[in-house]
C-alpha positions in Angstrom: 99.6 133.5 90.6 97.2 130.8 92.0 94.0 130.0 90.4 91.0 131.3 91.8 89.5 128.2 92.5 92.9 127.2 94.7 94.1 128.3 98.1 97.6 128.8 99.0 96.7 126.3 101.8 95.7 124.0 99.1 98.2 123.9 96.9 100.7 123.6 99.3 99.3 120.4 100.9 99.2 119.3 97.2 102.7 120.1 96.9 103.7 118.3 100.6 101.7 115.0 99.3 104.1 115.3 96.3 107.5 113.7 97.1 105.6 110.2 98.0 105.5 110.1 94.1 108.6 111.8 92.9 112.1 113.1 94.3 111.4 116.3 96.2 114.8 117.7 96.1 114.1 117.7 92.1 110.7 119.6 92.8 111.7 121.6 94.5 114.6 123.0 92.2 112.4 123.2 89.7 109.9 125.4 91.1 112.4 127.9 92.5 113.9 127.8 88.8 110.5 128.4 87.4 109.4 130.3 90.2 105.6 129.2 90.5 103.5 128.2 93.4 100.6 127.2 91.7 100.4 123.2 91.5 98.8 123.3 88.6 101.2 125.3 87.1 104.0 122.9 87.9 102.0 119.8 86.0 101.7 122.0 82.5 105.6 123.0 82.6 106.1 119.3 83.8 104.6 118.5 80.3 107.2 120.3 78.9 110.3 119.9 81.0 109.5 116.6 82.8 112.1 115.4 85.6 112.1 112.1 86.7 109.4 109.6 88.5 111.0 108.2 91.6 108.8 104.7 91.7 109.1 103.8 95.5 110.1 100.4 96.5 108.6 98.1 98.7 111.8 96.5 101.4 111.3 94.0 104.3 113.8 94.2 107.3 113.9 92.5 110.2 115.9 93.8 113.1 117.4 91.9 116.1 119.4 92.7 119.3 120.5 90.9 122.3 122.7 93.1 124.4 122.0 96.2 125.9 118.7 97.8 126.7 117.0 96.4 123.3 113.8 98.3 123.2 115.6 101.3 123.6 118.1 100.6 120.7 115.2 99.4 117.9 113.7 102.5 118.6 117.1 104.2 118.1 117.8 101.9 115.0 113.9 102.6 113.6 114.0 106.3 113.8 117.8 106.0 111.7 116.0 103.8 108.9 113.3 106.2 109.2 115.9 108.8 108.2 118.5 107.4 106.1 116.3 104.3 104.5 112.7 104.9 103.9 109.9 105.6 105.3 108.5 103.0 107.6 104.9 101.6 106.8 104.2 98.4 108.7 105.6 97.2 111.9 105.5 94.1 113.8 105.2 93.7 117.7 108.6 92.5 119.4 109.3 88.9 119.5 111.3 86.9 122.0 113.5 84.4 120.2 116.1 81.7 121.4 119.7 82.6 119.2 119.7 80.6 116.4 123.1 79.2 115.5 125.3 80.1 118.2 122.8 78.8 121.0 125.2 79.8 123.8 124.2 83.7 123.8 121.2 85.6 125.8 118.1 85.3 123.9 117.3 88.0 121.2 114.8 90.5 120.9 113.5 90.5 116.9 111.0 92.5 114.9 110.7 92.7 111.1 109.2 96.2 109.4 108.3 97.2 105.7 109.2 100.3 104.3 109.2 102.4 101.6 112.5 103.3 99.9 113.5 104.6 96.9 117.4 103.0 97.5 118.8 100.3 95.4 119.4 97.4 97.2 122.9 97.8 97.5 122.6 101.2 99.0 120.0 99.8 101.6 123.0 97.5 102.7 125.5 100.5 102.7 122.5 102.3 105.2 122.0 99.4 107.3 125.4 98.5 107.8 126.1 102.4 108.7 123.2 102.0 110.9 124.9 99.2 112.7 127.8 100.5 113.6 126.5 104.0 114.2 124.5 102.0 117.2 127.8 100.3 118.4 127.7 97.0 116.8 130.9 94.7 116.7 131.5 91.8 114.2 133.3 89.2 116.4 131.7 86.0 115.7 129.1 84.6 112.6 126.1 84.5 114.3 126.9 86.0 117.5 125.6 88.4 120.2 125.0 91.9 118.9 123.8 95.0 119.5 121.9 95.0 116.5 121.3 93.5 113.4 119.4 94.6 110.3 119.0 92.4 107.4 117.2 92.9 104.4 114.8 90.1 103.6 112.5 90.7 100.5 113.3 93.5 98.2 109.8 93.8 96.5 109.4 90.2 94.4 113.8 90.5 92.8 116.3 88.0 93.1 119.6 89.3 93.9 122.3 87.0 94.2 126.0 88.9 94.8 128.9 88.1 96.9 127.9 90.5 99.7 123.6 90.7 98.9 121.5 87.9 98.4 117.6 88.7 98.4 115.6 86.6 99.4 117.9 86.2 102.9 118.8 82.9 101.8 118.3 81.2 105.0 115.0 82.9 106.4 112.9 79.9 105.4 114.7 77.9 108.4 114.3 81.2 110.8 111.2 80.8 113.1 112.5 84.4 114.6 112.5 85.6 111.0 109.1 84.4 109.9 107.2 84.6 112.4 107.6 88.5 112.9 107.3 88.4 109.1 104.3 86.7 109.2 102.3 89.3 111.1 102.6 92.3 109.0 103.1 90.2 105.0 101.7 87.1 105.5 100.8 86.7 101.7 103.9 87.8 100.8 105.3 85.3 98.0 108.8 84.4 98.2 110.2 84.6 94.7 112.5 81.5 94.5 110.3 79.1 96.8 107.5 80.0 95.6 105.2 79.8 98.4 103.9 83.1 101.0 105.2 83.9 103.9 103.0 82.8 106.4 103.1 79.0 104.7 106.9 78.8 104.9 106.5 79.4 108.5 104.2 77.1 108.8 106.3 74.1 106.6 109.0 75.5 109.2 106.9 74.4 112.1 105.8 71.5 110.9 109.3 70.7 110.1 110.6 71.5 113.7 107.8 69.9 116.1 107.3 66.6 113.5 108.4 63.6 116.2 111.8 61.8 115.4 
């Protein structure tokens, strides 16, 4: 029964707001098992039969595409993350950027997003390469034109350093198209191996890249 001082109305906005903390699939279960409504119902017998805390994660991505009708396929490739990945928080606007490595390729279309996930970083690269290929992306050539392309850049402050992962994206501090984006929505973001925030490795990039021969 619900407390007096509680509306129905009430406790189930409380007990909406409750998966941003904890794994709602696992709150769920246990309320049917217990068969309450009553929020505060649900914290005592938590006291006594916890289930686990899912702490959230902070991720940055940054997305880029340079075939097709780009606009329309980050907004395909956004609402996928928003589904399969996390939830998105922060967003930059779209950049147009020059392709970087391969230079004979139409220019790109890049933007970088934060969201929060509760994946592992190896299950964030299993999404995003899913997401990639669910949106028609081909791997012909390194660095080539694509439909899309999702990388993971900062996995809150970790190092990860695998065969297939490495966070930080080990060559962002030489990506203008990578920074800049980055720059607008984290630009005190501290990159864990360098040491220094987002917004000043672009600018050390910039510096770098218009300093006369």
């Amino acid at each position: 029964m619900l407390k007096s001082n509680q509306t129905k109305k009430q406790n189930d906005e409380a007990l909406e707001k409750m998966p941003i903390l904890t794994d709602s699939s696992l709150v769920l279960s246990f309320s049917a098992k217990n068969n309450f409504n009553d929020l505060s119902q649900l914290v005592e017998d938590y006291k006594r039969e916890p289930f686990p805390i899912t702490t959230l994660k902070t991720v940055y991505l940054l997305l880029g595409s340079n075939l097709g009708n780009r606009k329309e396929i980050f907004d395909k490739a956004l609402e996928l993350l928003n589904q399969k990945v996390g939830k998105i928080i922060l967003q930059s606007k779209d950049y147009e950027t020059k392709p970087w490595g391969v230079t004979d390729q139409p220019d790109f279309l890049n933007l970088a997003i934060a969201l929060h996930t509760n994946l592992s970083p190896l299950e964030i690269l299993a999404q995003t390469q899913s997401i990639e290929n669910q949106l028609g992306r081909i791997r012909k050539e390194k660095w080539g034109a694509r439909l899309i392309d999702i990388d993971l850049m900062f996995y809150e402050n970790e190092i990860i350093d695998k065969p297939n992962l490495k966070i930080p994206h080990p060559l962002m501090q030489d990506r203008d198209f990578a920074l800049t984006p980055l720059t607008e929505i984290a630009p005190d973001l501290v990159h864990p191996v360098l040491g220094k925030t987002v917004l000043e490795l672009r600018d050390l990039l910039l510096e770098r890249t218009n300093r006369p021969d």
